[in-house]
MIDOSE-1310 file (N, C-alpha, C; in nm, 2 decimals, decimal comma, always signed):
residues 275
xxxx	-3,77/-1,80/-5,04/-3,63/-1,80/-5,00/-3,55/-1,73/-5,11; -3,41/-1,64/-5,09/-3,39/-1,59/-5,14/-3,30/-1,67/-5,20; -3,27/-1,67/-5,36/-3,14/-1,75/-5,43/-3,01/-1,66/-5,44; -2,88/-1,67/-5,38/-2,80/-1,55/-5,38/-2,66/-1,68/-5,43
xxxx	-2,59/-1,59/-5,47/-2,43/-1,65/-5,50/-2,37/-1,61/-5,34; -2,32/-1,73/-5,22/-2,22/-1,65/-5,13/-2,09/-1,60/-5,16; -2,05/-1,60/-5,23/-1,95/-1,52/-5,29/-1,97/-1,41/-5,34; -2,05/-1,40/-5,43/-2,06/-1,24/-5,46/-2,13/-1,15/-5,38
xxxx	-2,02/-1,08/-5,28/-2,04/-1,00/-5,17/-2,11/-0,86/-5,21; -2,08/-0,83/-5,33/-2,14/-0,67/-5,38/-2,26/-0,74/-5,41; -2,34/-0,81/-5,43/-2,48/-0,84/-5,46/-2,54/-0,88/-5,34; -2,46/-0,90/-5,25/-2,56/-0,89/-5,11/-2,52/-0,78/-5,04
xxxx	-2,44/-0,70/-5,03/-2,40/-0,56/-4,94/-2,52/-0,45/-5,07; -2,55/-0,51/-5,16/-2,67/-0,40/-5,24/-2,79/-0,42/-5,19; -2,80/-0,57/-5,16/-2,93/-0,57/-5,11/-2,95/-0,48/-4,98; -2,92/-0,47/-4,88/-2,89/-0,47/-4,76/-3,02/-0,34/-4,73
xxxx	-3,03/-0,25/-4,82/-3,19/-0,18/-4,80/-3,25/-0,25/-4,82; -3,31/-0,37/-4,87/-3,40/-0,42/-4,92/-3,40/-0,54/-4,81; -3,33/-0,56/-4,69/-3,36/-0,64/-4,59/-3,48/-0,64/-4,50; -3,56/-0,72/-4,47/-3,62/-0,67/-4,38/-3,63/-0,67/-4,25
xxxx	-3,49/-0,70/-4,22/-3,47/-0,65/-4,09/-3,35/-0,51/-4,09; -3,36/-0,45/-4,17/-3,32/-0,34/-4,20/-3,46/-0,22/-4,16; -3,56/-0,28/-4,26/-3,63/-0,17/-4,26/-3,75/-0,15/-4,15; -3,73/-0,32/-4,05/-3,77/-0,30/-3,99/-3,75/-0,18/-3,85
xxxx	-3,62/-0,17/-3,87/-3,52/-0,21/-3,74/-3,44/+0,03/-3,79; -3,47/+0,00/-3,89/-3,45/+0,19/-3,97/-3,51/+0,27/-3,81; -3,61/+0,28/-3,81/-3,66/+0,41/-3,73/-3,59/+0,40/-3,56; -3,64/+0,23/-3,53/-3,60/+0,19/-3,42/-3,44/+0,25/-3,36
xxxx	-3,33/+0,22/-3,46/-3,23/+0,28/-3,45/-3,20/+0,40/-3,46; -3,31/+0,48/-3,55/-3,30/+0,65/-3,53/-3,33/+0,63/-3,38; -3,46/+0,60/-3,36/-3,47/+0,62/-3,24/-3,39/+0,63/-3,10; -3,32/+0,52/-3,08/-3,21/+0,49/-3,04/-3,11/+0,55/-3,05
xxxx	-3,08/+0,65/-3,14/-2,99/+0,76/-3,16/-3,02/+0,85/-3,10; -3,13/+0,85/-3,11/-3,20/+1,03/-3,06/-3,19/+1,03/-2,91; -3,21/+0,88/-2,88/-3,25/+0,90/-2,72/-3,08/+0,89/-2,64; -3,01/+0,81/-2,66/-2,85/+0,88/-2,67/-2,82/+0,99/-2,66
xxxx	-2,85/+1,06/-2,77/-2,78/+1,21/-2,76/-2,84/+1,27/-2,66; -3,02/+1,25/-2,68/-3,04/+1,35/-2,52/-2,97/+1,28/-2,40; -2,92/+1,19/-2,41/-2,86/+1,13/-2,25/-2,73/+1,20/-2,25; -2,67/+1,17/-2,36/-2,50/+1,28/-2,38/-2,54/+1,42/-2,35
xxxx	-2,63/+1,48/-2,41/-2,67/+1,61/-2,33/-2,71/+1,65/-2,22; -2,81/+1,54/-2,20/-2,80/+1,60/-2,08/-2,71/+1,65/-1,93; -2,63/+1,49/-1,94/-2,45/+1,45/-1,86/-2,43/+1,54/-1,91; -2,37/+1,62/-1,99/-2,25/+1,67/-2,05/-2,29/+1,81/-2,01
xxxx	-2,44/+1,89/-2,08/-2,47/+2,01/-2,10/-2,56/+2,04/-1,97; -2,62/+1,98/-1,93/-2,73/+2,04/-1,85/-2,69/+2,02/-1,67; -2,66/+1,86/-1,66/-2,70/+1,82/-1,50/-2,48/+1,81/-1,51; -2,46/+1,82/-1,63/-2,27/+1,75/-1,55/-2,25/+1,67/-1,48
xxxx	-2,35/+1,59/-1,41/-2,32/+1,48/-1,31/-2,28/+1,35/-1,43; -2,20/+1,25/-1,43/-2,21/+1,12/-1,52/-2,27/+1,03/-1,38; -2,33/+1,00/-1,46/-2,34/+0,85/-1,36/-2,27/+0,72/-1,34; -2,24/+0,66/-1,22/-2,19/+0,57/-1,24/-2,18/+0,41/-1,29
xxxx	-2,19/+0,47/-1,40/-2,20/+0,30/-1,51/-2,10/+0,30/-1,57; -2,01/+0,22/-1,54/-1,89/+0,24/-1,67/-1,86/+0,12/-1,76; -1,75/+0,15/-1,88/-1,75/+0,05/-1,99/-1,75/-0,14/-1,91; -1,69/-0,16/-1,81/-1,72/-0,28/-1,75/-1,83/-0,34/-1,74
xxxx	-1,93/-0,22/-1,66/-2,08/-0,32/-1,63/-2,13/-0,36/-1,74; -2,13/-0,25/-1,88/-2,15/-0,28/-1,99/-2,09/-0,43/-2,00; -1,98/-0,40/-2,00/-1,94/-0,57/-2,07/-2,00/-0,71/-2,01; -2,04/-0,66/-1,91/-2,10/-0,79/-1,81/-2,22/-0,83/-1,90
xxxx	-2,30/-0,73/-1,90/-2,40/-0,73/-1,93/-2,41/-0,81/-2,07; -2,33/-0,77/-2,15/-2,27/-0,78/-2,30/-2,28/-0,92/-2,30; -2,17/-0,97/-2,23/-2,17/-1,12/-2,22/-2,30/-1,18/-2,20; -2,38/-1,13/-2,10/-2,48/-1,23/-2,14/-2,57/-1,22/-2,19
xxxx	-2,60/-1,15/-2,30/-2,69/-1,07/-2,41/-2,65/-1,17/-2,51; -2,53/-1,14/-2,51/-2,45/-1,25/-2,62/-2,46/-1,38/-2,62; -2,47/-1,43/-2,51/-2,52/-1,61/-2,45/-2,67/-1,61/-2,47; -2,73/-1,51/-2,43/-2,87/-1,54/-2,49/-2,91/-1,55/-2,60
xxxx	-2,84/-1,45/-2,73/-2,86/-1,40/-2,88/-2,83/-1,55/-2,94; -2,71/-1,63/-2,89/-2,63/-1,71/-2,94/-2,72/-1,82/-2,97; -2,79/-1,87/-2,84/-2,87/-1,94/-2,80/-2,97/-1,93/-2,89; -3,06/-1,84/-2,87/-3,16/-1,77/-2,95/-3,14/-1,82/-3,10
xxxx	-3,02/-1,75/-3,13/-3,05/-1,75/-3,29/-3,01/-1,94/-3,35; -2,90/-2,01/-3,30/-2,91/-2,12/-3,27/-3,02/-2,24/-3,28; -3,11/-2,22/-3,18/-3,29/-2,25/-3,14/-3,34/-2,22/-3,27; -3,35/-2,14/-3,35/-3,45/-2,08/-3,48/-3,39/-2,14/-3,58
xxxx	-3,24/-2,17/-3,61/-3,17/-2,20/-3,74/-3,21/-2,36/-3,70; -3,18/-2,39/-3,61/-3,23/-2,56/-3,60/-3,37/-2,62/-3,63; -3,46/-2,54/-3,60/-3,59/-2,55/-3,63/-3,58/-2,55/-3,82; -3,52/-2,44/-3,86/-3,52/-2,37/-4,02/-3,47/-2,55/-4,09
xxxx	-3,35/-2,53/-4,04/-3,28/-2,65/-4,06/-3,36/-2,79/-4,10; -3,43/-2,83/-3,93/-3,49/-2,95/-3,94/-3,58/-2,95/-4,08; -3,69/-2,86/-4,05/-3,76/-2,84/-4,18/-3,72/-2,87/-4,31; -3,65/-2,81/-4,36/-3,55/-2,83/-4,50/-3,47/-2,94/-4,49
xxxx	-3,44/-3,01/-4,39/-3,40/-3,15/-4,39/-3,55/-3,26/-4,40; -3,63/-3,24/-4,36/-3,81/-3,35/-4,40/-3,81/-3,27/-4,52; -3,82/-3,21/-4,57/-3,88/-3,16/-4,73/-3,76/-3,24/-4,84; -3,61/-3,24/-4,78/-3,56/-3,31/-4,86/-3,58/-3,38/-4,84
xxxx	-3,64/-3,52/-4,71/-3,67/-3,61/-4,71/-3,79/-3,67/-4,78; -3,85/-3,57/-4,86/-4,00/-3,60/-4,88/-3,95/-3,54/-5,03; -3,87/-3,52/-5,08/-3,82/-3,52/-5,22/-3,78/-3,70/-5,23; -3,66/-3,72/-5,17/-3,63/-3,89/-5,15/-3,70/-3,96/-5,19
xxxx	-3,86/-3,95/-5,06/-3,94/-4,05/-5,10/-4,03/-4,04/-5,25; -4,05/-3,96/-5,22/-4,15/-3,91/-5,37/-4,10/-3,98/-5,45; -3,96/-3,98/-5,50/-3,88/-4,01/-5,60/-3,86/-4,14/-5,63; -3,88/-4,23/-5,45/-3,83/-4,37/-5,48/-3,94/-4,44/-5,53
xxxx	-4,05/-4,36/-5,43/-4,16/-4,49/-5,48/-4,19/-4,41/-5,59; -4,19/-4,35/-5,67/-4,21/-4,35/-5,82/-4,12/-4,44/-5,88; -3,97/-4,47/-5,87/-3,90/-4,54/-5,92/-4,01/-4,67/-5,94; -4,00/-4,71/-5,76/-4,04/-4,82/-5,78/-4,21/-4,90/-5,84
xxxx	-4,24/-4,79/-5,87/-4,40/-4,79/-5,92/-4,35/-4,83/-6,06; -4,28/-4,72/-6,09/-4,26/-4,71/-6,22/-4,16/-4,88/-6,29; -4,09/-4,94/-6,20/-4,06/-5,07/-6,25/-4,18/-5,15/-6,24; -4,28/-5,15/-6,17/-4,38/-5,25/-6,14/-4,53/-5,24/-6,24
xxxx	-4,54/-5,12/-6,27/-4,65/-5,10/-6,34/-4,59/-5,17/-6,51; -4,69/-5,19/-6,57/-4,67/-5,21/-6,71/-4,72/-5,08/-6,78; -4,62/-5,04/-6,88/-4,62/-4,92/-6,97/-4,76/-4,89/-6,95; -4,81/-4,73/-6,97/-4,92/-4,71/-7,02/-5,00/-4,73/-7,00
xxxx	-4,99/-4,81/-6,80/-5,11/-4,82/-6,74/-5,22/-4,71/-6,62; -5,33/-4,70/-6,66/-5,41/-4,59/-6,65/-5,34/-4,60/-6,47; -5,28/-4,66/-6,41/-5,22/-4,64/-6,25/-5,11/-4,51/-6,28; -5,06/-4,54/-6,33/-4,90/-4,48/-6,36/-4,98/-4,31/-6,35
xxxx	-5,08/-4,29/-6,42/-5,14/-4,09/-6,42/-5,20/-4,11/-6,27; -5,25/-4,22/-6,19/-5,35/-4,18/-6,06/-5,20/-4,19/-6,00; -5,11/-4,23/-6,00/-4,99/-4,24/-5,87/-4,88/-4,10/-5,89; -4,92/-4,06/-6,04/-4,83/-3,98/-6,04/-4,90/-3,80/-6,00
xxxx	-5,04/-3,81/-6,04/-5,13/-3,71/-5,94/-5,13/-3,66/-5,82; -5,12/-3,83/-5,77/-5,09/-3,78/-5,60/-4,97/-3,79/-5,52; -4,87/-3,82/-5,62/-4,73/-3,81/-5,56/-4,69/-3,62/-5,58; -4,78/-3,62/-5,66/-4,75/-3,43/-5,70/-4,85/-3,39/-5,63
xxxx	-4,96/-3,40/-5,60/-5,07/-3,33/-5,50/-5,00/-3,33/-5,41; -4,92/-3,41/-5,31/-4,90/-3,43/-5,14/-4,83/-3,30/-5,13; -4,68/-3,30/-5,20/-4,61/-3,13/-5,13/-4,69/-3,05/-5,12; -4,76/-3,01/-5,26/-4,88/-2,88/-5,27/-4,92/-2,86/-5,16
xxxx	-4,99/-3,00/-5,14/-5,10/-3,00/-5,03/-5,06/-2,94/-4,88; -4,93/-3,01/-4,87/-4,85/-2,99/-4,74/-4,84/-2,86/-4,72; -4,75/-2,81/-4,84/-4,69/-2,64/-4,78/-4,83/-2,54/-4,78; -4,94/-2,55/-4,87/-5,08/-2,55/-4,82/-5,13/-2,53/-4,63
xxxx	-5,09/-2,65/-4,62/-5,18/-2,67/-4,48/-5,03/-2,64/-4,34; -4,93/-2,64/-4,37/-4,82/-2,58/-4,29/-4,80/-2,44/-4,34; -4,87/-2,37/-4,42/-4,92/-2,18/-4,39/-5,04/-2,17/-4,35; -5,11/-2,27/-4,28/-5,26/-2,20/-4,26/-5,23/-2,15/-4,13
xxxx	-5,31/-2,07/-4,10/-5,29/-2,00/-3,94/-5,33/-2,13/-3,86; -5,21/-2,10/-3,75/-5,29/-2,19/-3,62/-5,42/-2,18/-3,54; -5,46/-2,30/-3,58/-5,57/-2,30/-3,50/-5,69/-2,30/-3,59; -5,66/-2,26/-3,71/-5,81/-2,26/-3,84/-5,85/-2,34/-3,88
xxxx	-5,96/-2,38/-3,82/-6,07/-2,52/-3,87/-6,03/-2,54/-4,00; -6,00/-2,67/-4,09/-6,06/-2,69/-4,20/-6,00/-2,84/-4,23; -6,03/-2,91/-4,37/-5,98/-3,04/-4,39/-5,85/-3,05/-4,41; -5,79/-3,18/-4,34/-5,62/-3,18/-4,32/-5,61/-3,28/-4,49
xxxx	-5,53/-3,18/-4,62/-5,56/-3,23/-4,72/-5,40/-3,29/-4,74; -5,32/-3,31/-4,66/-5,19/-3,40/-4,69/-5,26/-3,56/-4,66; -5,31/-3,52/-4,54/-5,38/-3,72/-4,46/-5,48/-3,73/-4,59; -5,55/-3,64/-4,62/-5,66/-3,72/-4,77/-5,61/-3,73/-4,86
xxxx	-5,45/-3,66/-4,91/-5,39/-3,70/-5,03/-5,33/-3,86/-5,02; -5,29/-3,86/-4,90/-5,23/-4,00/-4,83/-5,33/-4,12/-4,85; -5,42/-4,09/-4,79/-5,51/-4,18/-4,79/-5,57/-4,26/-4,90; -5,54/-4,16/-5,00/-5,61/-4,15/-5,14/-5,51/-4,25/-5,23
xxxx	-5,39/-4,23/-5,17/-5,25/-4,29/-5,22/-5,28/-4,46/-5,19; -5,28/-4,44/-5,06/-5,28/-4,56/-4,95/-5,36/-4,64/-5,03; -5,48/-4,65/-5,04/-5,61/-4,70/-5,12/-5,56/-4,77/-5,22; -5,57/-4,70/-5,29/-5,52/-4,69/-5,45/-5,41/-4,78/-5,44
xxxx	-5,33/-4,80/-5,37/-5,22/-4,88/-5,37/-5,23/-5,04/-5,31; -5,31/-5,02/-5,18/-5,40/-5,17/-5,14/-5,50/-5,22/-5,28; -5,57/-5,14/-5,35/-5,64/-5,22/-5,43/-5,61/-5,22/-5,57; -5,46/-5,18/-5,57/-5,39/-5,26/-5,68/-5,33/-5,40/-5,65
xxxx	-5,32/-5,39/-5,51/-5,24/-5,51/-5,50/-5,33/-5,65/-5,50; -5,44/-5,57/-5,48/-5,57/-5,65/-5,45/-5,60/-5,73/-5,61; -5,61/-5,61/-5,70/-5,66/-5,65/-5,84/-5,50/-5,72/-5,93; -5,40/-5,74/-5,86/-5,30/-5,84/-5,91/-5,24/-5,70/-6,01
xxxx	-5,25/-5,58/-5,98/-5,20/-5,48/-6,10/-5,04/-5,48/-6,02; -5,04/-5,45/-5,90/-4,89/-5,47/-5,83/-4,92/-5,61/-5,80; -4,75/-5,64/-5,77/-4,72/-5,79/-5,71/-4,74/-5,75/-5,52; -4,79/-5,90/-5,49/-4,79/-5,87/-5,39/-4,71/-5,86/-5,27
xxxx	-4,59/-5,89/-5,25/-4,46/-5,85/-5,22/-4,47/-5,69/-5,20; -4,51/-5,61/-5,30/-4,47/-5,48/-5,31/-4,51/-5,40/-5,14; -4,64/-5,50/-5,09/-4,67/-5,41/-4,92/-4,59/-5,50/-4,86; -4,45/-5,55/-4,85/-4,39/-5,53/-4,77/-4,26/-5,44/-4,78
xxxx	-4,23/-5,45/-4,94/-4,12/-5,34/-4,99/-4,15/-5,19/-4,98; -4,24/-5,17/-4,99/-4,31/-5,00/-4,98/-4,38/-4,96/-4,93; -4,41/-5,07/-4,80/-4,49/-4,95/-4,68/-4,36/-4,89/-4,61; -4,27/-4,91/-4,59/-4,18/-4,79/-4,51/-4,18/-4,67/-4,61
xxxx	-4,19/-4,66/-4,76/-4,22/-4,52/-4,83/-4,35/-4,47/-4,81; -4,48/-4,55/-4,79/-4,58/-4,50/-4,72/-4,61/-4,46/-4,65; -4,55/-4,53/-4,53/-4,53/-4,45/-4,40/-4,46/-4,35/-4,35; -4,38/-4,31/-4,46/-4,28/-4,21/-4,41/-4,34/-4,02/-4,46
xxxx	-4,49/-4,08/-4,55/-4,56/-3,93/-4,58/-4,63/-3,92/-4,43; -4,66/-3,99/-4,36/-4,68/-3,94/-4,26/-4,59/-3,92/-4,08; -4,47/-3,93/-4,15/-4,38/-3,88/-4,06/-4,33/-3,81/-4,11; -4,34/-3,76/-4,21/-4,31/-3,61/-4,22/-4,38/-3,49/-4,23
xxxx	-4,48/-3,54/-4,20/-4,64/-3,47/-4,18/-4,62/-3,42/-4,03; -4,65/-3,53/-3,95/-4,62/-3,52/-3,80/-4,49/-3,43/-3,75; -4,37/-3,44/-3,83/-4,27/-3,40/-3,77/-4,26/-3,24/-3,83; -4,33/-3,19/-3,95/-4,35/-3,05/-4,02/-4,44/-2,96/-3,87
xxxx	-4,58/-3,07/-3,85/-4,66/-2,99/-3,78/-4,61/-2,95/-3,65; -4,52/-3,07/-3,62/-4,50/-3,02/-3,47/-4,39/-2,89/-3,46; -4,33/-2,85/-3,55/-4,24/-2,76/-3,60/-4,34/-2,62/-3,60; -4,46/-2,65/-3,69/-4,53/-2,55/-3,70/-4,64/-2,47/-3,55
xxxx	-4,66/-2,63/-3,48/-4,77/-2,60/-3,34/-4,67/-2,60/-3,26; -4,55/-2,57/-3,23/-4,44/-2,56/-3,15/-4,37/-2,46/-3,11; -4,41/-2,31/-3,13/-4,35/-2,21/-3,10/-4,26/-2,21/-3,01; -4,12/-2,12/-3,02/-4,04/-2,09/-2,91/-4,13/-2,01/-2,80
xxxx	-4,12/-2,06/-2,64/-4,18/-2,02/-2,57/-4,17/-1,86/-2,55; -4,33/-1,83/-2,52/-4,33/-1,64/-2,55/-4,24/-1,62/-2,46; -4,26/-1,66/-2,34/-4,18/-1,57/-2,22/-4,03/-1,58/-2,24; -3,97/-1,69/-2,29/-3,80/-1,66/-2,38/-3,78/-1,57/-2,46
xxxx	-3,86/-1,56/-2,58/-3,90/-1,48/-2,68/-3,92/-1,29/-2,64; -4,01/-1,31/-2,56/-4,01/-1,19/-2,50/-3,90/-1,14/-2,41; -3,83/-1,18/-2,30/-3,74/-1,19/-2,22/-3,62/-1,12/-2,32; -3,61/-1,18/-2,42/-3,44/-1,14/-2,49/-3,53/-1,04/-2,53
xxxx	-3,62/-0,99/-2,59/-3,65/-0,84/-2,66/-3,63/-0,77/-2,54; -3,69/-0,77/-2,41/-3,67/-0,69/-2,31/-3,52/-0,69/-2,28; -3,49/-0,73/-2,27/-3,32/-0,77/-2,22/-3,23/-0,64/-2,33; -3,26/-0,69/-2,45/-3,22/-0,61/-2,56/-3,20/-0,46/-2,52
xxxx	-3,41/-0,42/-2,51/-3,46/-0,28/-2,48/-3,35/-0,20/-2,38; -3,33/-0,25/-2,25/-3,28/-0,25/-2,14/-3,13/-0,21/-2,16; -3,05/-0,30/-2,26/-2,94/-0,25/-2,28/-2,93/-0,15/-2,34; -2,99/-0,11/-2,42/-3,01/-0,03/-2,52/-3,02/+0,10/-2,41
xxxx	-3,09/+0,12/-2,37/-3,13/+0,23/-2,25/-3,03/+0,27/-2,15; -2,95/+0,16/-2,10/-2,83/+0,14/-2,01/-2,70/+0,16/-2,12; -2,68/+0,18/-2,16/-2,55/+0,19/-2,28/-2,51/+0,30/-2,28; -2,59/+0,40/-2,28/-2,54/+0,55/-2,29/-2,48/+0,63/-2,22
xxxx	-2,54/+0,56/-2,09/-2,49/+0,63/-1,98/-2,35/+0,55/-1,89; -2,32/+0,44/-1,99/-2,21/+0,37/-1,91/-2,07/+0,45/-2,03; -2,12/+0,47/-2,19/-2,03/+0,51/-2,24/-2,00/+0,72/-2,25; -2,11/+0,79/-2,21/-2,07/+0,89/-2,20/-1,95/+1,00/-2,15
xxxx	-1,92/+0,91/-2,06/-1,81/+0,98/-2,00/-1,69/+0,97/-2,04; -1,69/+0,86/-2,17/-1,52/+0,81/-2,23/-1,55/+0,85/-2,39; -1,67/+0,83/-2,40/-1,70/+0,86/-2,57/-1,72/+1,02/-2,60; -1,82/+1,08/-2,53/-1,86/+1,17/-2,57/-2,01/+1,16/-2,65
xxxx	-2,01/+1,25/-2,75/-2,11/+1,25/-2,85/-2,08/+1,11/-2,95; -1,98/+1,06/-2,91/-1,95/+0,92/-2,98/-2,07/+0,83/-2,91; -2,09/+0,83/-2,84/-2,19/+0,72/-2,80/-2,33/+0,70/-2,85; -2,35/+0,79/-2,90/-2,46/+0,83/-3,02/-2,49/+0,70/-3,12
xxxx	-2,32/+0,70/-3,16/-2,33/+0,64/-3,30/-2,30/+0,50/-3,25; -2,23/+0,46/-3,15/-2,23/+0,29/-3,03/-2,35/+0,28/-3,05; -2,43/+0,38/-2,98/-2,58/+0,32/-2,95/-2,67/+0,25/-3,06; -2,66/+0,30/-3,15/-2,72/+0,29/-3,31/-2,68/+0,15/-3,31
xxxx	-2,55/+0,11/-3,35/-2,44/-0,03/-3,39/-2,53/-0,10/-3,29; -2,48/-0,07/-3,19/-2,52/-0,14/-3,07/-2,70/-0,24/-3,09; -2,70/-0,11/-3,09/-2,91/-0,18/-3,08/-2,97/-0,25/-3,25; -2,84/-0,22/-3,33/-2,92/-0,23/-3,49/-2,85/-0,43/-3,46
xxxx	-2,71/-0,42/-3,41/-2,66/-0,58/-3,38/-2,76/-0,63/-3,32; -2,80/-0,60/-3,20/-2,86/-0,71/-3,08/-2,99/-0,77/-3,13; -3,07/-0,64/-3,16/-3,25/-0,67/-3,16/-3,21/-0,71/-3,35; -3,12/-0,67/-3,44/-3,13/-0,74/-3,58/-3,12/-0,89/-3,57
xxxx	-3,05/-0,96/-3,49/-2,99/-1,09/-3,45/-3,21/-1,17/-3,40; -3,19/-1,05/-3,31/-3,36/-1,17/-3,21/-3,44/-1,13/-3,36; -3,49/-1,02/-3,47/-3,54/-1,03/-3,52/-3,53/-1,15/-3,62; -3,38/-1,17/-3,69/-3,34/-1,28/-3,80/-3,39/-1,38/-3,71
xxxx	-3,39/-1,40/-3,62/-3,36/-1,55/-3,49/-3,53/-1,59/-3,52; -3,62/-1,47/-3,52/-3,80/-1,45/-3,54/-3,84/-1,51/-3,66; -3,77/-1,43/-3,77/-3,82/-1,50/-3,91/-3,79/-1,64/-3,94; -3,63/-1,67/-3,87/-3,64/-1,83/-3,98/-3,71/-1,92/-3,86
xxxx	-3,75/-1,87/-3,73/-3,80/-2,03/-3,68/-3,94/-2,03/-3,70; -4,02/-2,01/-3,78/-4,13/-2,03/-3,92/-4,04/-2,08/-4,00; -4,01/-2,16/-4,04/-3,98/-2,19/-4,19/-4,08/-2,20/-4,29; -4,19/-2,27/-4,26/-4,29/-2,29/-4,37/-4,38/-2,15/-4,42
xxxx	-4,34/-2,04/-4,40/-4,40/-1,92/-4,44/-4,36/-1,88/-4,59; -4,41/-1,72/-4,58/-4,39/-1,71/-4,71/-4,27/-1,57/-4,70; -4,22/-1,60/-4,62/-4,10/-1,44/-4,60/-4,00/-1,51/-4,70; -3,89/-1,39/-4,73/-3,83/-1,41/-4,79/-3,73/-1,52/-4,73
xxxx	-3,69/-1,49/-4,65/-3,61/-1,61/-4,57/-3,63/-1,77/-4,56; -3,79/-1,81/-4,56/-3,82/-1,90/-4,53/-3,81/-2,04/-4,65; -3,85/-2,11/-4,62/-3,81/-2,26/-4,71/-3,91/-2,19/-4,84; -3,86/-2,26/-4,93/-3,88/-2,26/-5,09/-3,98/-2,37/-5,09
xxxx	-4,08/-2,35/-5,04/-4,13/-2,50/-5,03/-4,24/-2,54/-5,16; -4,24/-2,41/-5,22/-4,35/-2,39/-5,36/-4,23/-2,46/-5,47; -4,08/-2,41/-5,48/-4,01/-2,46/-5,57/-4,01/-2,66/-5,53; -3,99/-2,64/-5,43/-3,98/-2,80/-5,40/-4,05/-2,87/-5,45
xxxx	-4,18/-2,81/-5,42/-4,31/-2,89/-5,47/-4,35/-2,93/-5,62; -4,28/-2,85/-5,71/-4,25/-2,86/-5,86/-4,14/-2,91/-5,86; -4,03/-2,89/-5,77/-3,95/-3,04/-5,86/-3,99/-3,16/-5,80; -4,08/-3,19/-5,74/-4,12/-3,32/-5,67/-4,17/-3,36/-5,83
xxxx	-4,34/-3,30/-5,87/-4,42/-3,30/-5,94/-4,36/-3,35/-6,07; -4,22/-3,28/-6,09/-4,18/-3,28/-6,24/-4,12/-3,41/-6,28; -4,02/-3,44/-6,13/-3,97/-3,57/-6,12/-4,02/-3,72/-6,12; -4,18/-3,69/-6,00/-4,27/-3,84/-6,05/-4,35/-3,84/-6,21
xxxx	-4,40/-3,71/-6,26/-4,44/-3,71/-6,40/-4,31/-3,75/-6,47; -4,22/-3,73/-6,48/-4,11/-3,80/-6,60/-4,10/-3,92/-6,53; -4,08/-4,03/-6,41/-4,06/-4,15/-6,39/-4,17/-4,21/-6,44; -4,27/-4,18/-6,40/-4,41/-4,27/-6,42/-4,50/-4,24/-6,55
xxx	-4,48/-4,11/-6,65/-4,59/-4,06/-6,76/-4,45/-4,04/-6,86; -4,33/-4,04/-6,82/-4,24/-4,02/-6,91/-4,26/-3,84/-6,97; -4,29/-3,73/-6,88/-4,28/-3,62/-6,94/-4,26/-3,53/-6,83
């Protein structure tokens, strides 16, 4: 994720080559130029007929390009959202039940390094297994960090090292590594459906193609440079709308979920080892 000051507008209008939906989106919009002008040429220089499309149907159209984009991008930021709302959630917990470990244990007991191990293993572990490709066989290592937790925590209570009171005060922090396990993956095995997904790119294409010929007859060779604007707004929007609903990736866009994972780590090592 990228760290930016929103205020300082000349440090983001510099980046702006360095976007990647700029550089994605570069040729596409040449393109989209080129194929404009041959439309202006053609109307203008060769056949003189205009056709009849004018700035109206455009706008019809417009409008609901716009209800879809709105939608669209909407859909993706909520997903981005939810995510980075369970990571801060899973900062929370990490932190309480270290607190509370950390009142219950006595100084300098060999628990305090096994609790503070796997309260720092679990993020790793997570943002780990929320980038693996879907679908890739292998061991789910958040549930064995958990488990490993869980354990360890029953047979303290067992060996009188915690009080026993403590499983009823802190299984709701227990149980909450695995609702936010559950609620990451379903984020991750949840795609926005293709056929919506696809639908607005076509929709997009389509205007894009239709635009030239509704503005040639009022713009001129101006419509050249509409078309560009035009197609660089619409399909930049579904592309940004693409990257954040992944959040757990590794684009620039996406959750900081490596930074997180170190201040989790840093936070239960100073509650529980004091460093």
């Amino acid at each position: 994720m990228i760290s930016y000051d929103p205020k300082n507008w000349l440090r983001i209008l510099l980046d702006f080559p360095k976007s990647p939906v700029f550089r994605t989106l570069a040729l596409d919009v040449a393109g989209a130029g080129v194929y404009a002008a041959l439309v202006v040429w053609i109307e203008t220089d060769v056949i003189r007929v205009a056709v009849p499309l004018g700035p109206s149907f455009l706008s019809i159209l417009g409008i609901i390009l716009g209800l879809l984009l709105v939608f669209r991008t909407n859909t993706a930021y909520d997903r981005w959202w939810e995510g980075r709302k369970l990571w801060g959630q899973l900062v929370n917990v990490s932190r309480g039940l270290a607190h509370a470990l950390d009142a219950m244990l006595p100084a300098g007991h060999e628990a305090r390094t096994r609790y503070a191990g796997q309260l720092a293993a679990y993020p790793a572990s997570l943002a780990s297994h929320l980038r693996r490709p879907r679908g890739e066989p292998g061991p789910h290592e958040p549930n064995r960090v958990v488990q490993e937790l869980v354990r360890g925590f029953h047979d303290d209570v067992r060996a009188e090292v915690l009080p026993r009171e403590t499983l009823v005060s802190l299984a709701p922090l227990l149980t909450a590594f695995d609702d936010i396990t559950g609620a990451c993956e379903r984020i991750r095995n949840t795609p926005i459906p293709f056929s919506y997904s696809s639908y607005i790119k076509q929709f997009v294409v389509l205007y894009a193609l239709v635009m030239p010929f509704g503005l040639v007859k009022e713009f001129g060779y101006g419509t050249v440079i509409a078309s560009m604007f035009t197609f660089f707004a619409t399909m930049g929007l579904e592309l940004l709308a693409t990257e954040i609903e992944e959040p757990f990736g590794t684009d620039r866009n996406d959750l900081p979920l490596d930074d997180i994972s170190a201040t989790i780590a840093r936070d239960v090592n100073t509650l529980l080892l004091g460093r």
